[in-house]
C-alpha positions as CSV (number, residue, x, y, z in Angstrom):
1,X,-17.9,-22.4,-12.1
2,X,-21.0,-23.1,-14.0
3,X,-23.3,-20.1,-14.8
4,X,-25.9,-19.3,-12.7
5,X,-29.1,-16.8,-13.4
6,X,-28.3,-14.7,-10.5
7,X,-32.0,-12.9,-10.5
8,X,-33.8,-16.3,-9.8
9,X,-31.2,-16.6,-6.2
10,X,-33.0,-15.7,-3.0
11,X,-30.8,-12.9,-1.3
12,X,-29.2,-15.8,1.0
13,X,-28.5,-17.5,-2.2
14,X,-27.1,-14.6,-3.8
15,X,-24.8,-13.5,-1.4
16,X,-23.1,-17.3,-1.2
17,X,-22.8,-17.4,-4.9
18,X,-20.8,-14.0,-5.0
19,X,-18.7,-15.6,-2.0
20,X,-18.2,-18.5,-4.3
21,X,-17.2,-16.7,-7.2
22,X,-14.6,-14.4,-5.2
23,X,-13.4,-17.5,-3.3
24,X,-12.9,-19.0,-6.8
25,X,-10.8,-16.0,-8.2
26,X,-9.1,-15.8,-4.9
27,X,-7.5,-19.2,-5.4
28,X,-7.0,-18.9,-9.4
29,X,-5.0,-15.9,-8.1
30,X,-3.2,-17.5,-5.7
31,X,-2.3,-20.7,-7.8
32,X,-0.4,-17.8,-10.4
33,X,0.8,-15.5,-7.3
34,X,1.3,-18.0,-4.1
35,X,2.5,-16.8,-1.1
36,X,6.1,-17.4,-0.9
37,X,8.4,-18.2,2.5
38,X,12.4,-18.0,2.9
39,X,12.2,-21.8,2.6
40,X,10.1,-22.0,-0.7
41,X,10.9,-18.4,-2.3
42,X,12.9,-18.5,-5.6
43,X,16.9,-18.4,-4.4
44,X,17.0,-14.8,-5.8
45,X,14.7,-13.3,-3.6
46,X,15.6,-15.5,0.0
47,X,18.3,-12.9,1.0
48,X,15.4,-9.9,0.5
49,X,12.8,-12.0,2.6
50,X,15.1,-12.1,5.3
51,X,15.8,-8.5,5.2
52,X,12.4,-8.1,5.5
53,X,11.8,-10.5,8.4
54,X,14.7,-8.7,10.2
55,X,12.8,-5.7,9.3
56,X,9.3,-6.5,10.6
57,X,9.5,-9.5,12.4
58,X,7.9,-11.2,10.3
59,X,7.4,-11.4,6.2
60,X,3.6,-9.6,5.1
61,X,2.0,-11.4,2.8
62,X,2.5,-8.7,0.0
63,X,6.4,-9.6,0.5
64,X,5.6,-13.2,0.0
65,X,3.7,-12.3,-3.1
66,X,6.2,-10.1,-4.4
67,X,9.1,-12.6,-4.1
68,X,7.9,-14.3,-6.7
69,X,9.5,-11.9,-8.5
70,X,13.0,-11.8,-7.7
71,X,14.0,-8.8,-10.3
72,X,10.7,-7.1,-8.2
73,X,11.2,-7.8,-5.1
74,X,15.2,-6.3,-5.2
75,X,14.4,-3.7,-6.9
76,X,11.9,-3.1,-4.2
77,X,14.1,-3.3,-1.4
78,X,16.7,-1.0,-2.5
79,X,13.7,2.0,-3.2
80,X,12.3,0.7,0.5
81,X,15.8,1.2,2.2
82,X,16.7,4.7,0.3
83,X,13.0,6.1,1.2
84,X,13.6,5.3,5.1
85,X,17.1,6.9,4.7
86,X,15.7,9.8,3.6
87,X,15.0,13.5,5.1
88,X,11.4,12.8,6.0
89,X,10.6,11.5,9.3
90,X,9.1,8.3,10.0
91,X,5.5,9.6,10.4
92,X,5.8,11.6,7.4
93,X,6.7,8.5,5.5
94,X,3.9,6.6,6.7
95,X,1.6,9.6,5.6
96,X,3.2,8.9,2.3
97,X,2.5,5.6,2.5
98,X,-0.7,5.8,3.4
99,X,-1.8,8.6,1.0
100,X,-0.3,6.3,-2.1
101,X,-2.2,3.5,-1.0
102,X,-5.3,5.1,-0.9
103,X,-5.1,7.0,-3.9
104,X,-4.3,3.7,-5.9
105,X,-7.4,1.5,-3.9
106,X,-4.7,-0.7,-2.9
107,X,-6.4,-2.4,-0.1
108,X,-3.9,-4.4,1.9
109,X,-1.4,-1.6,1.5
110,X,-4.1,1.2,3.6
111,X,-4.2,-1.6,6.6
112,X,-0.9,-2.1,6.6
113,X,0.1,1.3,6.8
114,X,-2.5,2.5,8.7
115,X,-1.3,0.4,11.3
116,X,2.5,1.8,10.9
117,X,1.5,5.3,11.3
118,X,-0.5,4.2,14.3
119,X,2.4,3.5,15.3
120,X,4.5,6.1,14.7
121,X,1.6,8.2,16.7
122,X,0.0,9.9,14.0
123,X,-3.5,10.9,14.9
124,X,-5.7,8.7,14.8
125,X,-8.1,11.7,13.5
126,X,-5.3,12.3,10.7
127,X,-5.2,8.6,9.6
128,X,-9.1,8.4,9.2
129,X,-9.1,10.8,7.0
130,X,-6.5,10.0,4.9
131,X,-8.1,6.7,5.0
132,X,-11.6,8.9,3.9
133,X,-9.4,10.5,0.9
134,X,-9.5,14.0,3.3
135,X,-6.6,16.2,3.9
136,X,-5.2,15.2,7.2
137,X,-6.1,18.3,10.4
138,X,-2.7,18.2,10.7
139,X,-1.2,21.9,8.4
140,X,1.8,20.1,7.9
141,X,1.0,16.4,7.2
142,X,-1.9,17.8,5.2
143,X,0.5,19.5,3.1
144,X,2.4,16.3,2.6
145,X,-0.8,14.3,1.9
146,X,-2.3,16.5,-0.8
147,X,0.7,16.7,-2.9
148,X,1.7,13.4,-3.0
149,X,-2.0,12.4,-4.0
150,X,-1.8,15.5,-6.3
151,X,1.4,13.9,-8.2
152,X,-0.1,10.5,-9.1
153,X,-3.5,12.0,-10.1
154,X,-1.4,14.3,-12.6
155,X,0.9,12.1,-13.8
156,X,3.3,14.6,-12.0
157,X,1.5,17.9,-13.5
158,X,1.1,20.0,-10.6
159,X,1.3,23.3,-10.8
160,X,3.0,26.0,-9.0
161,X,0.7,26.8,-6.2
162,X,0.7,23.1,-5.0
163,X,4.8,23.3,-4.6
164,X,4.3,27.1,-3.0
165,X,1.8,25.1,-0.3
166,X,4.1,22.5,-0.1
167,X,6.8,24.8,0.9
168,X,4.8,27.3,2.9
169,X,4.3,24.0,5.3
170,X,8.6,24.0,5.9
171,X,9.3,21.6,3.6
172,X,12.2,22.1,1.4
173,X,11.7,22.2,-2.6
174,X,14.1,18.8,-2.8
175,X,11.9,17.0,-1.4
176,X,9.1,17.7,-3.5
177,X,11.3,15.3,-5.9
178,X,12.1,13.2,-2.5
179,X,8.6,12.2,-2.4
180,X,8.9,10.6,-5.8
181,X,10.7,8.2,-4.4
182,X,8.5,7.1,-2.0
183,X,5.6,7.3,-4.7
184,X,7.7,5.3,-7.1
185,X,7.9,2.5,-3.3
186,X,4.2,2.7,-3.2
187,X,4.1,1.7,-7.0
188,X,5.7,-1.3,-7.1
189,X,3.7,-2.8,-3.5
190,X,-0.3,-0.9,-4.4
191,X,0.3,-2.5,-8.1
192,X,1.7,-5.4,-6.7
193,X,-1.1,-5.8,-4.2
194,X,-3.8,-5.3,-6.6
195,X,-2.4,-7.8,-8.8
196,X,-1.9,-10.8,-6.9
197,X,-4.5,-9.9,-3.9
198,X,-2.8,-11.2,-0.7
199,X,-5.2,-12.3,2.1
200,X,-5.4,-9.7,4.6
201,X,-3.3,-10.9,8.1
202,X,-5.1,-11.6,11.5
203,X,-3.2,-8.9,13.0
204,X,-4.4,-6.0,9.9
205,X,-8.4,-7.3,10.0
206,X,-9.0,-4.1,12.6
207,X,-7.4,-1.8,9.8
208,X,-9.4,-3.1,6.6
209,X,-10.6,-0.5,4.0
210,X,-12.7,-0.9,0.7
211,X,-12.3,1.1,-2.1
């Protein structure tokens, strides 16, 4: 796209050029990162994709994305199945989830699981304000929330009193190392996500969140 003096735009003017210039990054991204299907996905990653549709019913864009990689995307999967095999519950992993995503600004990953924990009747109060960066009303979940955001802001240096409060709220101290897991999940789909920028579904639009 050809520069443009931005300061001699009207405000109309200004707000289609910025359009213009994400749409134009948008597609340069998607020409390196397309969104793959079972039919067009390299042959490596066709057996995850459908594990995935079985799964969710369907294949989320970031999967499609992902797939691209095949040496990602099964390396994925296998940290996706462990984590949901785990000793947290379903809510508590979508608190995980959720916290991850929003402590790495990954975009389509806080829609996405804001919708899941929806859905695995998590407050709605709770959500928002994991969704606001707040500690979740709930002791418990809050607990949860705050230390997983807590290990990727320190690179893993917390400190004694945030495994005391992690335990004070019944958690055992295994899965304070559990939750790794689930943060190392998270790292391989907010990265992803931020990398190759899928579109946002029809069905996540009511869930979107800006950094």
């Amino acid at each position: 796209m050809a520069s443009v003096d931005a300061s001699a735009l009207t405000l109309a003017a200004r707000t289609d050029f910025v359009h213009a210039v994400i749409s134009e990054k948008r597609e340069a991204i998607m020409s390196f990162y397309p969104i793959q299907s079972i039919a067009s996905a390299p042959d490596k990653s066709k057996s995850v994709l459908e594990q995935v549709q079985q799964t969710f019913g369907l294949i989320p864009n970031i999967a499609g994305a992902m797939a691209n990689s095949p040496e990602l995307i099964k390396a994925f999967i296998g940290l996706f199945q462990q984590v949901h095999a785990g000793t947290f519950t379903e809510a508590e992993i979508q608190i995980l989830l959720l916290t991850n995503a929003v402590t790495n600004s990954s975009a389509w990953a806080v829609a996405f699981h804001t919708m899941l924990a929806l859905k695995q009747d998590v407050a709605a109060v709770d959500v928002d304000a994991i969704r606001a960066r707040r500690a979740p009303a709930n002791k418990r979940l809050a607990a949860l929330s705050i230390l997983a955001r807590k290990l990727i802001e320190t690179r893993g240096h917390v400190i004694e009193q945030d495994l005391t409060a992690f335990a004070e709220a019944g958690f055992r101290p295994e899965q304070t190392l559990e939750i790794l897991a689930v943060i190392a999940a998270s790292t391989i789909t907010n990265y992803a996500g931020t990398m190759t920028e899928p579109p946002l579904e029809d069905f996540l639009q009511q869930h979107a969140w800006q950094a």
